[in-house]
C-alpha positions as CSV (number, residue, x, y, z in Angstrom):
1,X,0.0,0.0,0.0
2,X,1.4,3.5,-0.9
3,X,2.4,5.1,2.2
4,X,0.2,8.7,2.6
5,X,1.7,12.4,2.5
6,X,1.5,12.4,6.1
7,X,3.1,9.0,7.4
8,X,5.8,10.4,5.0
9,X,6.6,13.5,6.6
10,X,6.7,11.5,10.1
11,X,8.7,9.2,8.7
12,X,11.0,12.1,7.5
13,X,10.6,14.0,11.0
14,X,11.6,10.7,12.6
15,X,15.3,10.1,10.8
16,X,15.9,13.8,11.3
17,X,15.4,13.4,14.6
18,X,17.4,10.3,15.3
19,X,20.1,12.0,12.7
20,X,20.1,14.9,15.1
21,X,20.4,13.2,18.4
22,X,23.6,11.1,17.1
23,X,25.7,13.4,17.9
24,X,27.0,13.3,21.6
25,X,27.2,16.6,23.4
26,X,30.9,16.9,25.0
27,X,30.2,18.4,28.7
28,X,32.9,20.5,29.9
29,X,34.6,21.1,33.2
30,X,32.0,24.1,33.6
31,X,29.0,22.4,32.6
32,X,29.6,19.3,35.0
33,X,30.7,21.6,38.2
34,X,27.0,23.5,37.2
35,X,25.2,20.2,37.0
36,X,26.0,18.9,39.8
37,X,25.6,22.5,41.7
38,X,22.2,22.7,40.1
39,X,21.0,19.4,40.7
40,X,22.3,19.4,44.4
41,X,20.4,22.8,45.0
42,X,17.2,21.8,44.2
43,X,17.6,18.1,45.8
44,X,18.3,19.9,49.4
45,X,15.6,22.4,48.0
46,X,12.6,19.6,47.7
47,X,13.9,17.6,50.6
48,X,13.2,21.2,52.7
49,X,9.9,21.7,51.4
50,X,9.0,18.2,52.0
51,X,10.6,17.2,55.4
52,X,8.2,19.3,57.5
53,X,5.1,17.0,56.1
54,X,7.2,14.2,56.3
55,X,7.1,15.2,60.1
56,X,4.1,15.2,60.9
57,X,3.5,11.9,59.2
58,X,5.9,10.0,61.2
59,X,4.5,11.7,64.6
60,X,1.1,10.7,63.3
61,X,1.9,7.3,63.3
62,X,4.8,7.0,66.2
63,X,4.2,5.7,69.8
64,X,2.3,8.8,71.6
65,X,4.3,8.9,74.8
66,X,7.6,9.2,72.4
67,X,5.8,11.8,70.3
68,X,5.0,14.0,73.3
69,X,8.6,13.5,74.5
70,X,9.9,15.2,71.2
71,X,11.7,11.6,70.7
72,X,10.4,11.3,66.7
73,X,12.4,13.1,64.3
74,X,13.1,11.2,61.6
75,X,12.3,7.9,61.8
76,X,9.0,6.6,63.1
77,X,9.0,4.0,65.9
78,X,6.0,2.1,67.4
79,X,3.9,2.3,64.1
80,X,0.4,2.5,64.4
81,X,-2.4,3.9,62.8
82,X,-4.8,4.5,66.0
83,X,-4.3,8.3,65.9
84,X,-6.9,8.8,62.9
85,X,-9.1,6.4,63.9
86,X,-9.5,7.5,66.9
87,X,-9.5,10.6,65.4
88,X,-12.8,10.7,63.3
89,X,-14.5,8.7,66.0
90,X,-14.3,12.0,68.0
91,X,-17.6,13.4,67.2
92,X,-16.0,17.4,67.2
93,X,-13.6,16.5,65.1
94,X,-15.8,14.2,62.2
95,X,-18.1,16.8,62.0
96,X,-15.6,19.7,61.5
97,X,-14.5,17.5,58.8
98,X,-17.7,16.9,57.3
99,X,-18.4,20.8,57.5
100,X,-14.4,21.5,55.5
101,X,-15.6,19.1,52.9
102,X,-18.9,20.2,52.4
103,X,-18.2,23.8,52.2
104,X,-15.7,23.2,50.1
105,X,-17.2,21.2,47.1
106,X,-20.2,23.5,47.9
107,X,-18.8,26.5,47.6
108,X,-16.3,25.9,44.6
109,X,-18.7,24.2,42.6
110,X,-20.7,27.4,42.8
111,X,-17.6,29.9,42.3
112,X,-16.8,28.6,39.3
113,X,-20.1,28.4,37.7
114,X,-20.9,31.8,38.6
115,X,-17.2,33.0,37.4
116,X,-17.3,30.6,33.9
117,X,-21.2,32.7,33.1
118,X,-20.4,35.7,34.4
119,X,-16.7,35.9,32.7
120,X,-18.7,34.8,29.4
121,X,-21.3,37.6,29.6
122,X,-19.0,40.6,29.9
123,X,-17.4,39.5,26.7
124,X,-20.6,40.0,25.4
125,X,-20.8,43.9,23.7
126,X,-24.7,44.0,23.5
127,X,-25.2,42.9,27.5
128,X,-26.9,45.7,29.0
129,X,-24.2,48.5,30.8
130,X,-21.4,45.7,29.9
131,X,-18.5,48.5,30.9
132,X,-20.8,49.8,33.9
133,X,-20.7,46.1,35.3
134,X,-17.2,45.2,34.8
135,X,-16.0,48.0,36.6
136,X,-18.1,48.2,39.1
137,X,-16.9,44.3,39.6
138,X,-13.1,45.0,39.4
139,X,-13.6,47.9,41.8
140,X,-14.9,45.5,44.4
141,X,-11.3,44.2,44.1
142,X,-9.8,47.8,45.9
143,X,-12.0,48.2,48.3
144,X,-12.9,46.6,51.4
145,X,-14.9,47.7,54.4
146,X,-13.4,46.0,57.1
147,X,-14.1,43.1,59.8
148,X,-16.7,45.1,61.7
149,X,-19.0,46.2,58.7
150,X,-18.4,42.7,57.3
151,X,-19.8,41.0,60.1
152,X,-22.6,43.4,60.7
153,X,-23.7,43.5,57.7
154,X,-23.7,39.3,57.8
155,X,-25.3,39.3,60.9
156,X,-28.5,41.4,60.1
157,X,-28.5,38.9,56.3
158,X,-28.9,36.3,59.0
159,X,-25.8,34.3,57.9
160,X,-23.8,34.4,61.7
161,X,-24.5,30.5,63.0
162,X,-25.5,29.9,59.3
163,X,-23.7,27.1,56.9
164,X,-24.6,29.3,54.3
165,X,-22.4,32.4,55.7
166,X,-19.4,30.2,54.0
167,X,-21.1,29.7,50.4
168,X,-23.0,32.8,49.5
169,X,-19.9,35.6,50.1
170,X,-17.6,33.4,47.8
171,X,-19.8,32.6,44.9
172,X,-18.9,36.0,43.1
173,X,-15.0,36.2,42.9
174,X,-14.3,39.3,40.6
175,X,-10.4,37.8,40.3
176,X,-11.6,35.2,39.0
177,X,-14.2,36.1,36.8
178,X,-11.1,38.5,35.4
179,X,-9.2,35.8,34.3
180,X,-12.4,33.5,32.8
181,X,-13.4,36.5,30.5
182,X,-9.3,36.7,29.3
183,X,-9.4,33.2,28.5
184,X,-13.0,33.1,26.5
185,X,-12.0,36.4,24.2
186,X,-8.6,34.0,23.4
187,X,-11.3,31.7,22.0
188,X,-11.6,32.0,18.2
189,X,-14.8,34.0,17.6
190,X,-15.6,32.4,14.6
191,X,-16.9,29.2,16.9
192,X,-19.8,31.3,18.0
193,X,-20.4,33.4,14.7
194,X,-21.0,29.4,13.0
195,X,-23.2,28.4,16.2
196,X,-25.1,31.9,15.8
197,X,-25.6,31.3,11.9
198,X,-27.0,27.3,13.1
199,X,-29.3,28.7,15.4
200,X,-27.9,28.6,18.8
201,X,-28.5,31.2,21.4
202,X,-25.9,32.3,24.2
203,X,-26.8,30.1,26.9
204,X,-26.9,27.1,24.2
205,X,-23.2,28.2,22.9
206,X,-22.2,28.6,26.6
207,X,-22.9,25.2,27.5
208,X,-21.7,23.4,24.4
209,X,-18.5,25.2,23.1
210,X,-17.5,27.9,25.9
211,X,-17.9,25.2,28.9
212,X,-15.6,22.2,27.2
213,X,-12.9,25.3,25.9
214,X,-12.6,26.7,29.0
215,X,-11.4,23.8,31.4
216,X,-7.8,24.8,32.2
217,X,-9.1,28.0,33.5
218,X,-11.9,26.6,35.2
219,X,-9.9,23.7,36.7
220,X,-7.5,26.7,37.9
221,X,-9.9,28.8,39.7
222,X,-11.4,25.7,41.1
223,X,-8.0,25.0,42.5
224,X,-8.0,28.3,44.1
225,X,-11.7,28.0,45.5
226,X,-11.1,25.0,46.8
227,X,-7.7,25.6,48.5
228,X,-9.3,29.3,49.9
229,X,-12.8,27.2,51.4
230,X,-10.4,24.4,53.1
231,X,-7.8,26.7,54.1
232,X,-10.1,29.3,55.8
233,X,-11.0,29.8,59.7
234,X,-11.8,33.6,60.1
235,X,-15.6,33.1,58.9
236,X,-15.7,30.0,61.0
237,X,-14.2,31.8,64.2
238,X,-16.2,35.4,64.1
239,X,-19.5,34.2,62.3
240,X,-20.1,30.4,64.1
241,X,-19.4,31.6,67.8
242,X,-22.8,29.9,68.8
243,X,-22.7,26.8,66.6
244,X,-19.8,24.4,67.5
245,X,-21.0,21.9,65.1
246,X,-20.5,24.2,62.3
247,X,-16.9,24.7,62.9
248,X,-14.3,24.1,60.3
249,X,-11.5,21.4,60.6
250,X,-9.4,24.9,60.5
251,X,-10.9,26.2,63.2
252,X,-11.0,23.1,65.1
253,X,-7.4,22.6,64.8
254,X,-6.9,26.4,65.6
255,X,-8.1,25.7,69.1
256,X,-5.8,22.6,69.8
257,X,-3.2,24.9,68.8
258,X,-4.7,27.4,71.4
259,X,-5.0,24.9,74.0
260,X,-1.4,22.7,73.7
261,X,0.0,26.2,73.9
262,X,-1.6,27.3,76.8
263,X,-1.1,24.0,78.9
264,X,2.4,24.2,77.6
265,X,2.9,28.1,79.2
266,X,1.5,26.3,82.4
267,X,4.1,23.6,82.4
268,X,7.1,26.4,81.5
269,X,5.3,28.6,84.7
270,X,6.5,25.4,87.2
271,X,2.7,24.9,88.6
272,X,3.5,22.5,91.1
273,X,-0.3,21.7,91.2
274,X,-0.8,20.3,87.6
275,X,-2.7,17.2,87.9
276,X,-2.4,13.5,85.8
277,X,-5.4,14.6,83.8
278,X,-4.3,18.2,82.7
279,X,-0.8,16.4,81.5
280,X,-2.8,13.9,79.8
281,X,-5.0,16.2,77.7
282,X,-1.8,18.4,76.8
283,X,-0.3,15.2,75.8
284,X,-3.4,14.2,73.5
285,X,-3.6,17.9,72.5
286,X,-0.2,17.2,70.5
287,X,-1.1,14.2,69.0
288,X,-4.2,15.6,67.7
289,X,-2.4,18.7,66.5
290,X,-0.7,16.8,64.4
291,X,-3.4,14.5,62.9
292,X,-5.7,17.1,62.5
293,X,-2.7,19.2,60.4
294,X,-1.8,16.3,58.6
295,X,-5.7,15.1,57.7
296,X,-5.7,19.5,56.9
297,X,-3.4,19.1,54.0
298,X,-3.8,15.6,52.5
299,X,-6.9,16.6,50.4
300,X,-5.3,18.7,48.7
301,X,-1.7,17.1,47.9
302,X,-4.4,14.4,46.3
303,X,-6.4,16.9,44.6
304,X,-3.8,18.6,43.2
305,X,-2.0,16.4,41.2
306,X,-4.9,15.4,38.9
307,X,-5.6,19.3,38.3
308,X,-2.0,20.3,37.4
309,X,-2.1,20.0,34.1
310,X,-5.0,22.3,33.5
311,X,-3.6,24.5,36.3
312,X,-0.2,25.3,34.4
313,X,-2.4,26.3,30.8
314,X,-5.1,28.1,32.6
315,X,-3.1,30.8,34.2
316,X,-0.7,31.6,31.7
317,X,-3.2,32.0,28.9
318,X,-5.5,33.8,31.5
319,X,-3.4,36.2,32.1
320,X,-2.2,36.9,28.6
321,X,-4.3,39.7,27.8
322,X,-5.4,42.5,30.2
């Protein structure tokens, strides 16, 4: 069978290539000493960055009397897994971790619906005061009110000891709406112009061509959502003051911090009348500091991974154009 026009210029592309690569590059003295400079920076770089979870891990999983004894520091000893069992059998702590999850696929699965129509529509030049909403949008960006304001003005929206005080301020997100209307005018506009001329209308062409073009950016702002909802404790500490079973695994984690420390300033203060029990809860204090930190961050060293890819392309080509 002849061979096609294509298959031949692979074919072509390919011997150029091995042609190319047959040549041996000669390293010199300078290249090897900046090699091996190079690569032994970023080795002691990445084992920096990743030592202090690798810390927490093995204290996680070490003997508890050793780990209060500050006897685990790099290498585990009396495995176990007890520590997050134990962990989301506490009824505090489950539920905190129920609340961190829901808010979070809750409230970014809202943000970045709102941001992928909204970011559409002001690309749009016949929507209604298009220029008058934009600003008014990115101006929200400069200006802030403050706590007190902020939490009056939740209070009389009803949303203090509310789960929806943590979805409704964060479905509208003006940064990223920014960079969702940058990426859609990078679209070719002739997609829409052909869907137009077939009939389709702007919530049709919006959910058929915009939606599956725009999932780098989308998975990017989702990764930012989602890292802001998990990561955040300042709603869940000012608005939630009456409702302990809406507090955050943040939050929750925030006052083991509070309370190690504290029982810790007690110990340094020589109180001669500390009793078995207080040592004991300062001792399970740590522990669960640490579980709790380390539950805090897996989700989203596994999330992460499988968003990279559209990470890395959304924000560069949303922030191409201004």
């Amino acid at each position: 069978m002849a061979k096609t026009t294509q298959e031949k210029l692979d074919e072509k592309a390919e011997k150029l290539y091995y042609k190319k690569h047959k040549k041996r590059y000669r390293y010199t003295a300078g290249d090897i000493v900046f090699s091996i400079l190079n690569y032994t920076f970023f080795i002691v770089f990445t084992l920096c960055c990743v030592f202090p979870f690798y810390y927490l891990f093995i204290n996680t999983i070490s003997d508890n009397e050793l780990v209060s004894r500050a006897a685990i520091n790099f290498i585990p000893r009396g495995i176990h897994f007890e520590n997050y069992a134990n962990l989301f059998h506490a009824g505090e702590v489950g539920q905190a971790f129920l609340v961190s999850i829901s808010r979070t696929v809750i409230g970014t699965t809202l943000m970045v619906a709102a941001s992928a129509l909204a970011g559409y529509l002001v690309t749009k030049q016949n929507m209604w005061h298009r220029k008058f909403w934009y600003r008014f949008l990115v101006v929200t960006m400069y200006f802030n009110a403050g706590t007190i304001p902020w939490y009056l003005n939740m209070s009389m929206l009803g949303l203090t000891n509310n789960f929806l005080a943590y979805i409704i301020p964060g479905i509208v997100a003006p940064y990223n709406i920014i960079l969702v209307k940058t990426y859609v005018e990078s679209i070719p506009a002739e997609l829409e112009e052909s869907a137009f001329m077939d009939g389709a209308g702007y919530f049709t062409i919006f959910r058929r061509i915009i939606l599956p073009l725009c999932k780098p950016i989308l998975a990017t702002i989702a990764i930012f959502g989602a890292v802001g909802h998990w990561n955040s404790f300042t709603d869940s500490l000012i608005l939630m003051q009456n409702a302990p079973e809406l507090f955050t695994l943040q939050h929750r984690l925030y006052l083991y911090l509070n309370t190690t420390s504290n029982l810790g300033a007690l110990f340094e203060g020589g109180a001669s009348s500390v009793s078995e029990g207080v040592i004991q809860s300062a001792l399970n204090s740590k522990v669960i500091k640490y579980t709790i930190s380390m539950v805090s961050i897996i989700p989203i060293l596994l999330v992460y991974p499988f968003m990279q890819r559209y990470f890395e392309k959304g924000i560069m080509l949303g922030a191409v154009k201004g």
